[in-house]
C-alpha positions in Angstrom: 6.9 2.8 -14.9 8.6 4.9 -17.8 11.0 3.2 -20.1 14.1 4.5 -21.0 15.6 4.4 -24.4 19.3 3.9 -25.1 20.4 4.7 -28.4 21.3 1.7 -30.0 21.1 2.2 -33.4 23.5 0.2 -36.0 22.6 2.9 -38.5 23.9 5.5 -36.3 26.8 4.4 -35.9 27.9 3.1 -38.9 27.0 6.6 -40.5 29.0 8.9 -38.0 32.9 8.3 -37.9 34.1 8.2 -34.4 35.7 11.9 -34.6 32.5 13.4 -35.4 31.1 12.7 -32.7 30.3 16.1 -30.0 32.3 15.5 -26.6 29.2 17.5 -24.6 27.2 14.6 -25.9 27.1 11.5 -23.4 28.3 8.4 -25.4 25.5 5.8 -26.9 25.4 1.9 -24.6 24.9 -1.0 -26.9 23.5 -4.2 -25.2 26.3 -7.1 -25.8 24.1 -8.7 -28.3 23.8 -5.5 -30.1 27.4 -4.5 -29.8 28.3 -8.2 -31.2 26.5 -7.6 -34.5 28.0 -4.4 -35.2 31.4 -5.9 -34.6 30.7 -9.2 -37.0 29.4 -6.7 -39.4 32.0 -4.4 -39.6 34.8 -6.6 -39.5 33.2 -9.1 -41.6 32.0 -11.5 -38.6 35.4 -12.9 -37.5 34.4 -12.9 -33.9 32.3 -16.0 -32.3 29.7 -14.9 -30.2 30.6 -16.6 -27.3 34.3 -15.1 -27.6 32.7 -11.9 -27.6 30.8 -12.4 -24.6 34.0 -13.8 -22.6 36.1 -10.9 -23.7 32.9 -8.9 -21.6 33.1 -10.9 -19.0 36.9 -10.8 -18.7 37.1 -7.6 -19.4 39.0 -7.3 -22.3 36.4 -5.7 -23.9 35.2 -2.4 -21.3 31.6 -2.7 -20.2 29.6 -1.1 -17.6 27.1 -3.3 -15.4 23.9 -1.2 -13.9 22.4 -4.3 -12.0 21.5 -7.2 -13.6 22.3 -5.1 -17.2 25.8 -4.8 -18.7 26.3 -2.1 -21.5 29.1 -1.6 -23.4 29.8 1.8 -24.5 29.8 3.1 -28.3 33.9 4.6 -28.0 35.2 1.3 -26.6 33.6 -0.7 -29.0 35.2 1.5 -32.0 38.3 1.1 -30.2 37.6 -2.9 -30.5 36.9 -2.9 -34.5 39.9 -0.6 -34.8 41.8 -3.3 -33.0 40.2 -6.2 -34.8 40.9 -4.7 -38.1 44.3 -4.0 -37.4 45.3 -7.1 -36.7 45.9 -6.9 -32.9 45.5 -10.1 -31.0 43.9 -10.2 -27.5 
């Protein structure tokens, strides 16, 4: 069985601002856990875990489930930091 790689990379996305990014190019799918660190990190870790996780499985937070796996994509969750950092309550 061949693996496939999602790009999750913190790096790459903190080093590419969102309107950089090339519309051809299909968006990057964070894990939750993965998508949780970058949020704490770049909004200086406001945001309980679990809160995070609820606000998947609520759907305040968009996510796509393939399966058993739930991914959120990169956009929405810059969308979510530009929320948090605003000030906007959910």
């Amino acid at each position: 069985m061949k693996a496939v790689l999602l790009p999750s990379s913190v790096n790459a996305l903190d080093s590419l601002p969102p309107s950089t990014a090339d519309p051809a190019r299909p968006a990057a799918m964070l894990v939750p856990c993965r998508a949780w660190q970058i949020l704490c990190r770049r909004t200086g870790g406001q945001i309980c875990r679990a809160t995070f996780y609820r606000w998947v499985s609520t759907g305040k937070v968009y996510s796509i489930r393939l399966g058993y796996h739930i991914f959120i994509p990169a956009p929405a969750l810059e969308e979510l930091i530009k929320q948090c950092l605003a000030g906007e309550r959910f």
